[in-house]
GUMI-889155 format. One record per residue (C-alpha): residue in one letter; x, z, y. Coordinates in nm, 4 decimals. Each point is the difference from the previous one (the first is absolute). Example, Ala and Ser with C-alpha at 12.3 -4.5 7.8 and 13.67 -1.06 7.14 Angstrom:
residues 2
R resn east up north
R A 1.2300 0.7800 -0.4500
R S 0.1370 -0.0660 0.3440
This chain:
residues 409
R resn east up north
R X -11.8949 -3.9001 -3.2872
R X 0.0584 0.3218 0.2568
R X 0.3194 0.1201 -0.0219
R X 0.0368 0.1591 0.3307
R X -0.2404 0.2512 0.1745
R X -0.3239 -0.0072 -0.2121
R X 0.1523 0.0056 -0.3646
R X 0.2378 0.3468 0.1250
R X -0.3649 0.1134 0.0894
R X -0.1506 -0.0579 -0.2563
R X 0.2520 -0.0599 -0.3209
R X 0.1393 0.3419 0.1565
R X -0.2032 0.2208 0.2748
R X -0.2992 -0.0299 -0.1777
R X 0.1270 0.0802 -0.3665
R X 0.1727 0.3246 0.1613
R X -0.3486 0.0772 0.1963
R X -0.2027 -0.0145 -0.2888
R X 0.2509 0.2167 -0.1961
R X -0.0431 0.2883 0.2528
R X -0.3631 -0.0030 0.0489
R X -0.0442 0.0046 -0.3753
R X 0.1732 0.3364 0.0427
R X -0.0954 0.1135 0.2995
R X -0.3450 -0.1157 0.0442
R X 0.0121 -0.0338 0.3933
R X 0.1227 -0.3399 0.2021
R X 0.1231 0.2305 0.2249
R X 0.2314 0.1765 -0.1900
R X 0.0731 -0.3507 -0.1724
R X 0.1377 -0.0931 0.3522
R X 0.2008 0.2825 0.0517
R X 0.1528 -0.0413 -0.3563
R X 0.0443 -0.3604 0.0469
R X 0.2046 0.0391 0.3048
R X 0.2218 0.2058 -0.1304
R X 0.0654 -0.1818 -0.3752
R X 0.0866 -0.2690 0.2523
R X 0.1723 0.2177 0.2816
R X 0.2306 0.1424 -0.2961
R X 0.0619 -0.3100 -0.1497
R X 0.1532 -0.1609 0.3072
R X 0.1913 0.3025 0.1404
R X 0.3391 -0.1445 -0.1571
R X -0.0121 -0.3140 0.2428
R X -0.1916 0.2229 0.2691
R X 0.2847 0.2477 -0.0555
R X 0.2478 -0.3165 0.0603
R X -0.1379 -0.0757 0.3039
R X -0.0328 0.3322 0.1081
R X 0.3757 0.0623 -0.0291
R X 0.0810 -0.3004 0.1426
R X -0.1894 0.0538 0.3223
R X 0.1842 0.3350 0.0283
R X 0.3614 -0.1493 -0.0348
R X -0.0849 -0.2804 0.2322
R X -0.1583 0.2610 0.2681
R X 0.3266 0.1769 -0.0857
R X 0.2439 -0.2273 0.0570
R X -0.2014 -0.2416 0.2775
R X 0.1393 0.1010 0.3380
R X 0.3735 -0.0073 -0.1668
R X -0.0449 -0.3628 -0.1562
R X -0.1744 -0.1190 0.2966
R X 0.2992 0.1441 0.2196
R X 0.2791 -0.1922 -0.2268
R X -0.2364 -0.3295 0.0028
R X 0.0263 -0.0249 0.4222
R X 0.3881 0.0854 -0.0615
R X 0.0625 -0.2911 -0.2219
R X -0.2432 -0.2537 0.1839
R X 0.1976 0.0901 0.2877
R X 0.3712 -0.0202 -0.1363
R X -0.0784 -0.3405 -0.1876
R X -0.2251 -0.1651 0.2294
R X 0.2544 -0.2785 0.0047
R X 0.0246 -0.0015 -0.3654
R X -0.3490 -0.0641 -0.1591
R X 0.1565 -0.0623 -0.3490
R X 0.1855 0.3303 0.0226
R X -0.2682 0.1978 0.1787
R X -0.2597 -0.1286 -0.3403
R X 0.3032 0.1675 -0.2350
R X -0.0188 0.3046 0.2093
R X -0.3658 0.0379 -0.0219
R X 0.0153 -0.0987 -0.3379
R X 0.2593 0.3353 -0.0952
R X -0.2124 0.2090 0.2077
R X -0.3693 -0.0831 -0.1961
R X 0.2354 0.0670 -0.2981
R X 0.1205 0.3174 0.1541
R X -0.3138 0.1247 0.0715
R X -0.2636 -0.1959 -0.1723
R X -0.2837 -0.2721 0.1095
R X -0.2415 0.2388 0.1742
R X -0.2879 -0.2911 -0.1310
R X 0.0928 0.1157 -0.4112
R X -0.2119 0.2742 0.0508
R X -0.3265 -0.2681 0.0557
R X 0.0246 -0.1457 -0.3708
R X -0.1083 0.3572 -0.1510
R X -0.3247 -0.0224 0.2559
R X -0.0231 -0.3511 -0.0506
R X -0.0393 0.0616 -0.4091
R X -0.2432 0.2184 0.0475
R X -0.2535 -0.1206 0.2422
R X -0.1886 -0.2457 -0.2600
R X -0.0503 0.3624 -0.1756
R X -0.1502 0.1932 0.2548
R X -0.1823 -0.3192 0.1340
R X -0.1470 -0.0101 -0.3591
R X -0.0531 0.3349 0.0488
R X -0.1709 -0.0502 0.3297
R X -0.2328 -0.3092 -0.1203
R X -0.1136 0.2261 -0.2829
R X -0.1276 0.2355 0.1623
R X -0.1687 -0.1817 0.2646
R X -0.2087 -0.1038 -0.2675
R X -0.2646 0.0310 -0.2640
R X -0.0627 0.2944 -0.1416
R X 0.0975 0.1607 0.3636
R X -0.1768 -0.2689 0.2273
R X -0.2882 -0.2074 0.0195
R X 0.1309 -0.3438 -0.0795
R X -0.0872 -0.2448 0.2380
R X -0.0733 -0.4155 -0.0981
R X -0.0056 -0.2149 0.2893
R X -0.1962 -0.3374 -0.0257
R X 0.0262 -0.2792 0.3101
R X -0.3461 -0.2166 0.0040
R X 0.0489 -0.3259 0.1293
R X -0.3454 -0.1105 0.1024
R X -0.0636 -0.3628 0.0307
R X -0.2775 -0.2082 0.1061
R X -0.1463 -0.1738 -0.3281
R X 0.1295 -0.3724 0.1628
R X 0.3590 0.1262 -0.0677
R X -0.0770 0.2134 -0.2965
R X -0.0518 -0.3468 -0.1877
R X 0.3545 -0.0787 0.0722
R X 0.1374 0.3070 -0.1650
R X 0.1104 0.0678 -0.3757
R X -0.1646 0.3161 -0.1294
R X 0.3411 0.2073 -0.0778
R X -0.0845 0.4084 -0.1456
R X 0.1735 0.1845 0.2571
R X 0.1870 0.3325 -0.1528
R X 0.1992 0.3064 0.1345
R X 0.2849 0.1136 -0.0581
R X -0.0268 0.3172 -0.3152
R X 0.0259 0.3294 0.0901
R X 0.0390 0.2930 -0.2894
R X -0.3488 0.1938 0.0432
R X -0.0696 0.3410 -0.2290
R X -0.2745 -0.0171 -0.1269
R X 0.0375 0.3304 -0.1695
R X 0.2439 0.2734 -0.0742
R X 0.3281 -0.1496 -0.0924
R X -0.2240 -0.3280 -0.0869
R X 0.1316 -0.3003 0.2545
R X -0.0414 -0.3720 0.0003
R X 0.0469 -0.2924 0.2143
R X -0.3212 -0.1233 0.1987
R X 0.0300 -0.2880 0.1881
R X -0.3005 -0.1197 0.2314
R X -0.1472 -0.3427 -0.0652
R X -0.2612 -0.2296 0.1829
R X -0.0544 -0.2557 -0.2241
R X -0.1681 -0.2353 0.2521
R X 0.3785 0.0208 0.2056
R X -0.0456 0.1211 0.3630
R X -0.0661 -0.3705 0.1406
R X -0.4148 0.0547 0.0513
R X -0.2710 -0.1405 0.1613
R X -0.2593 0.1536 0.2259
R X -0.2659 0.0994 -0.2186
R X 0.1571 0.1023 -0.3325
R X -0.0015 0.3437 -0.1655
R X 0.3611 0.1387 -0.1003
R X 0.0664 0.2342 -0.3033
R X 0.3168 0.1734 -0.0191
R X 0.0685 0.0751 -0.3624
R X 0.3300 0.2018 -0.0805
R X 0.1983 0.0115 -0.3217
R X 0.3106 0.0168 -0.2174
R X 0.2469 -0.2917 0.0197
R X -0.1127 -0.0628 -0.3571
R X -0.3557 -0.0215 0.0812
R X -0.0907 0.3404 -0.0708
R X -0.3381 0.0744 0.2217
R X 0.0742 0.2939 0.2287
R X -0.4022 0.1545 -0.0632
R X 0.1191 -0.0297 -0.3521
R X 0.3039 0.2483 0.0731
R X -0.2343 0.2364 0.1723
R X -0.2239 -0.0030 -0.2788
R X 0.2520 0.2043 -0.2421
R X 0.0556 0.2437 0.2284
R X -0.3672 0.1030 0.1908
R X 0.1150 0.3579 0.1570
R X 0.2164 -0.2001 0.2234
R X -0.1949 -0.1394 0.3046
R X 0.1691 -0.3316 0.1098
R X -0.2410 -0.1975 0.1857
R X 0.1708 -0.3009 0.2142
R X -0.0983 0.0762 0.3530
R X -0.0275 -0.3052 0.2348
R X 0.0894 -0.0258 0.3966
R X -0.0325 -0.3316 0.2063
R X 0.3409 0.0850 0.2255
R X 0.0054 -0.3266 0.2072
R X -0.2930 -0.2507 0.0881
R X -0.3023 0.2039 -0.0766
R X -0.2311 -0.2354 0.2230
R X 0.1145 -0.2565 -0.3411
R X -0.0821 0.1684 -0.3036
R X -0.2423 0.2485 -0.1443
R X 0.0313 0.3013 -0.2536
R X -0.2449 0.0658 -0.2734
R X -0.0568 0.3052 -0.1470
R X 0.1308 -0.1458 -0.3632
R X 0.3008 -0.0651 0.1634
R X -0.0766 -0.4004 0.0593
R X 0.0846 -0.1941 0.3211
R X -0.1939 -0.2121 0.1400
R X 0.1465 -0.2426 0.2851
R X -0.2032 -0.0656 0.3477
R X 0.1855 -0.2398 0.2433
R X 0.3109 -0.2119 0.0014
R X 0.3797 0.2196 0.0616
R X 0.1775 0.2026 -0.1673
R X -0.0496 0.3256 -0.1351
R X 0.1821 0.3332 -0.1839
R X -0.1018 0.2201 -0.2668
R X 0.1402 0.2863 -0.1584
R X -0.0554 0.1384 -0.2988
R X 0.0471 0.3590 -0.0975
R X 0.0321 0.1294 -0.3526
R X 0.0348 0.3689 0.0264
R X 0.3573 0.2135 -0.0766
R X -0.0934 0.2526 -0.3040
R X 0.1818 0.2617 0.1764
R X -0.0615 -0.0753 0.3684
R X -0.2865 0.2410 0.0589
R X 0.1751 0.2409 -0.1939
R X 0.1797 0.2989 0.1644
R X 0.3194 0.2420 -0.0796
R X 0.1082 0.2769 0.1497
R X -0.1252 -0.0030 0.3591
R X -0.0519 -0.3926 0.0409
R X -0.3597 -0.0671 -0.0117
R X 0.0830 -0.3590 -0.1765
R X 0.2703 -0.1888 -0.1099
R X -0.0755 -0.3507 0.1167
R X -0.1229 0.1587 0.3506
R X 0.1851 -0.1980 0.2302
R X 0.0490 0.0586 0.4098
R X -0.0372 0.3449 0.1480
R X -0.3557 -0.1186 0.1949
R X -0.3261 -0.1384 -0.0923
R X -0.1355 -0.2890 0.2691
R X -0.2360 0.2713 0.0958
R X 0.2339 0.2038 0.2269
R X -0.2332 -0.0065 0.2810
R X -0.3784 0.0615 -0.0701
R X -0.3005 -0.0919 0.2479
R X -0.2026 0.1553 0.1648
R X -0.3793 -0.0245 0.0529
R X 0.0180 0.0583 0.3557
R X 0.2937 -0.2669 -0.0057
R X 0.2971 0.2418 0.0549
R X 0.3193 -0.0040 -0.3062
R X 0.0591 0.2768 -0.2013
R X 0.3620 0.0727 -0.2079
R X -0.0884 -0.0097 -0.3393
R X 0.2411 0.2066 -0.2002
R X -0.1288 -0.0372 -0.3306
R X 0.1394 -0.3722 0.0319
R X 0.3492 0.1434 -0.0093
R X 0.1452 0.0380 -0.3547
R X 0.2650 0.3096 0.0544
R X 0.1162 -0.0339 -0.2966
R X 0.1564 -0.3683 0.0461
R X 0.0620 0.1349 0.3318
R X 0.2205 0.3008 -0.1741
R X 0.1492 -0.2439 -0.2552
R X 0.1518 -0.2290 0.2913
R X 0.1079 0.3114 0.1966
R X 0.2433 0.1065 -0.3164
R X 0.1255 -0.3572 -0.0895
R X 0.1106 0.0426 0.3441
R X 0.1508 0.2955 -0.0294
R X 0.1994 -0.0867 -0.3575
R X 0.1280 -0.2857 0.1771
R X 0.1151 0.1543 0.2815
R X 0.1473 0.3036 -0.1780
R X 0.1501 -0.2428 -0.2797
R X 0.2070 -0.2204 0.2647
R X 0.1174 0.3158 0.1634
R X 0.1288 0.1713 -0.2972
R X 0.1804 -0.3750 -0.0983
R X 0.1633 0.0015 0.3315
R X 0.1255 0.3630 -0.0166
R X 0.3752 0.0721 -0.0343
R X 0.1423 -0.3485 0.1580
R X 0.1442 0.1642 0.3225
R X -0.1081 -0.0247 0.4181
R X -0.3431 -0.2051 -0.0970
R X -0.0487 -0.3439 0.1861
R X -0.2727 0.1023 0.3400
R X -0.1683 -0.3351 -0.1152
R X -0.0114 0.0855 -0.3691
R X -0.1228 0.3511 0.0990
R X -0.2799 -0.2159 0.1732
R X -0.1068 -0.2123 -0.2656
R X 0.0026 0.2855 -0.2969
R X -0.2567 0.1884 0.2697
R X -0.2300 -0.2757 0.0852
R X 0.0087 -0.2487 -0.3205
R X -0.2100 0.2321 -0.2183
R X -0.2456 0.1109 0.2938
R X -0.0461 -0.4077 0.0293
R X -0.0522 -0.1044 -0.3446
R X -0.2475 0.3321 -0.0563
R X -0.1849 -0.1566 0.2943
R X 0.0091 -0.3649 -0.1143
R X -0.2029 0.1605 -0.3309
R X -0.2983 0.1293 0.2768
R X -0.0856 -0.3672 0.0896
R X 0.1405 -0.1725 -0.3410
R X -0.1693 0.2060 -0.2727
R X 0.1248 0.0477 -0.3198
R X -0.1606 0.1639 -0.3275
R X -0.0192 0.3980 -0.0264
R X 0.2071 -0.1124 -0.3428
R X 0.2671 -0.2355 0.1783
R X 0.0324 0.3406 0.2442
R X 0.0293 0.2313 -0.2995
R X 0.3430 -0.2340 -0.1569
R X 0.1051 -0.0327 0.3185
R X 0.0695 0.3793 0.0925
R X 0.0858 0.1100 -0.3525
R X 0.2363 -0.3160 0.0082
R X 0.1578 0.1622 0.3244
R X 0.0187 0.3910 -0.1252
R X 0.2084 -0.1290 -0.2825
R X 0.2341 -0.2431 0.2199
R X 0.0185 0.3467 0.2525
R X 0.1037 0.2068 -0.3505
R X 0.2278 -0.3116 -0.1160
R X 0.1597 -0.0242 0.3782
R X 0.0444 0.4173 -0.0140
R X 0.2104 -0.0534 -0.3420
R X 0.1729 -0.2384 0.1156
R X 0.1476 0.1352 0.3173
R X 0.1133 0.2998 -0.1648
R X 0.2397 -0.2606 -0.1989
R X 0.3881 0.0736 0.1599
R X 0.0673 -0.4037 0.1677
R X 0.2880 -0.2209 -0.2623
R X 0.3369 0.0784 0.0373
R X 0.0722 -0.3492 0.1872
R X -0.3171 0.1053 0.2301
R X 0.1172 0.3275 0.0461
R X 0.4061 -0.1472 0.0961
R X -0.1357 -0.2535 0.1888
R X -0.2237 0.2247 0.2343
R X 0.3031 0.2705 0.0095
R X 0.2491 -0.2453 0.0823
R X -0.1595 -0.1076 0.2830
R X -0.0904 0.3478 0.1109
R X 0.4224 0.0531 0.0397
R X 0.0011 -0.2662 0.1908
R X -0.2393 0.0962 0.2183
R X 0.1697 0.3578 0.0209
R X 0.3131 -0.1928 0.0438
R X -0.0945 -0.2077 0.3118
R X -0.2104 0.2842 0.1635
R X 0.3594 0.1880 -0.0156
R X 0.2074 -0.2614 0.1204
R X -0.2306 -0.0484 0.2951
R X -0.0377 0.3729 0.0776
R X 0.4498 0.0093 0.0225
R X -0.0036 -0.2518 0.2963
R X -0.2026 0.1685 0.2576
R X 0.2282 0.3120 -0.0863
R X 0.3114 -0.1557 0.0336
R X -0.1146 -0.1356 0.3364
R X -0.1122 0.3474 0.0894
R X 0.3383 0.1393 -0.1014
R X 0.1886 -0.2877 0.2204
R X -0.2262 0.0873 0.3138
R X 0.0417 0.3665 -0.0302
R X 0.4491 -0.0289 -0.0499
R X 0.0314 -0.2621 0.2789
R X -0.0496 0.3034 0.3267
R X 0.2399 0.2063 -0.2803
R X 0.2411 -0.2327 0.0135
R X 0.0112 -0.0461 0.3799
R X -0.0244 0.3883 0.0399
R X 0.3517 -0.0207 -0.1891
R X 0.1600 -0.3176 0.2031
R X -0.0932 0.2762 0.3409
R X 0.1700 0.3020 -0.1599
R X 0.3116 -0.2283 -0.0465
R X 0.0001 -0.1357 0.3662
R X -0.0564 0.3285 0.1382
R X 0.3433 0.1471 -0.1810
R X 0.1888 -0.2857 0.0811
């Protein structure tokens, strides 16, 4: 049994998504309210994290400075240098407790994340690898039903099952033969059967050969038939319920990639035309503000810690202009782009709340303490160049004086 990733998805997600659209008879909105049952729910152990990623910017350059004091003063004393260290992590804490709250709740958001790269927001895709033999060493393989792996498919509003994908034959074939790809429940429950209850939805299994086309064949019923010895691929759609469905100013939900394949059109006389009705602005748009909420959420984390590291400044400016771009040539679903930014605006709002929080008392004696010491050291330096000043400028008095008692002798 799935106790990990797929049973939070769908023992959880999916009971929560169904509850929504019931009310609120849009996937989109179901998204949104999703995120944010699930956004709220974690913001204790966000809030955790949070916090501690604000002490430890806090009290970094301090600890850091005490560390290369200690390593240096007990270099010859390993045993009483590990003490040392060990009263300082006390003294200011393990800067690696504030992983575990992250670390509890990624299999959540990664739950999150599966869901919603899925059916009813996607088209779900089967994948089936033909092994094509020659019929003299077909005769030395076992027939063995080859089946995939389930996947939850809606097959309706708020109606869901299990459909796993099934060639009875197994995908060990010989040259010749005529492949039917029948899908169903993991009881035995005929997918067409499914379909039947509910008519008004439209969720005809849509076939692509995706490696070794030269092998195999597609027939309009949806049966392969196999040409020549190799291997081959073939995927098998079965459409998302909601992924040609729009909200707000996305065009669809399961749209996924800012461009079609037909960016460039051509020609009659052989010259290439831009073809901007290939670009989707609207993904485009979407990746633009995740950007943005990410850039504008690690700012606002990072604000009130001090002189900011140059190379930190560097990374909070470029890291969300990278990952934005990664998401131009590594599509994702309008939907997956939807939880994203609203996951981000409420992480910016969380962040804002949480700044505005006065530091803990030991945080807040800690950083002080080591601000008199800095004020301390700046003023002990600053007295020696004056008493040196004040030497130079009395030695000519003091000859002047030794002259004035020659001269009256």
């Amino acid at each position: 049994m799935d106790f990990g990733i797929g049973f939070l998805s769908n023992n959880v997600m999916l009971p929560i998504l169904d509850t929504f659209h019931s009310v609120f008879p849009s996937y989109g909105l179901a998204i949104v309210a999703l995120t944010l049952v699930i956004r709220i729910a974690l913001y204790p152990v966000n809030a955790g994290a949070l916090r501690n990623m604000r002490k430890t910017r806090a009290t970094q350059p301090i600890m850091q400075k005490r560390m290369k004091q200690l390593q240096e003063r007990y270099k010859n004393d390993p045993a009483k240098q590990q003490a040392e260290m060990s009263a300082l992590y006390k003294e200011f804490g393990n800067p690696l407790a504030g992983c575990l709250p992250l670390v509890i709740q990624m299999p959540v958001l990664f739950a999150l994340f599966a869901t919603l790269r899925g059916s009813p927001f996607t088209n779900v895709p089967y994948s089936f690898n033909l092994d094509i033999l020659p019929q003299e060493k077909l005769e030395q393989v076992v027939p063995q039903t080859f089946t995939t792996k389930p996947q939850n498919i809606y097959v309706a509003d708020e109606v869901h099952a299990k459909i796993e994908g099934i060639l009875p034959s197994g995908n060990k074939v010989g040259v010749g033969e005529r492949l039917k790809v029948d899908f169903q429940t993991p009881d035995g429950k005929s997918f067409a059967d499914l379909q039947a209850q509910y008519p008004d939805s439209n969720l005809q299994p849509r076939y692509k050969i995706t490696s070794g086309a030269e092998r195999v064949k597609l027939n309009e019923d949806g049966s392969i038939d196999t040409l020549q010895p190799g291997s081959a691929v073939v995927q098998v759609q079965i459409p998302g319920l909601a992924a040609d469905k729009g909200f707000l100013f996305i065009d669809a939900l399961g749209q996924s990639g800012p461009f079609e394949d037909n960016l460039w059109l051509t020609n009659p006389d052989g010259t290439e035309t831009f073809n901007f009705k290939a670009i989707h602005f609207d993904i485009v748009a979407m990746i633009l503000a995740y950007g943005a909420s990410l850039y504008f959420s690690q700012k606002i984390s990072g604000q009130g810690m001090g002189n900011a590291n140059p190379q930190q400044e560097m990374i909070t400016k470029f890291t969300p202009l990278m990952v934005a771009g990664i998401f131009f040539f590594a599509p994702l679903p309008a939907g997956v782009l939807l939880y994203m930014i609203i996951a981000n605006l409420f992480q910016l709002g969380q962040s804002f709340m949480i700044n505005r929080e006065p530091l803990p008392e030991g945080v807040q004696k800690i950083v002080a303490d080591a601000a008199i010491d800095v004020k301390a050291t700046a003023a002990s330096t600053d007295e020696l160049p004056f008493e040196r000043k004040k030497k130079k400028k009395d030695v000519p008095a003091a000859n002047q004086q030794k002259k004035k008692k020659k001269k009256n002798a």
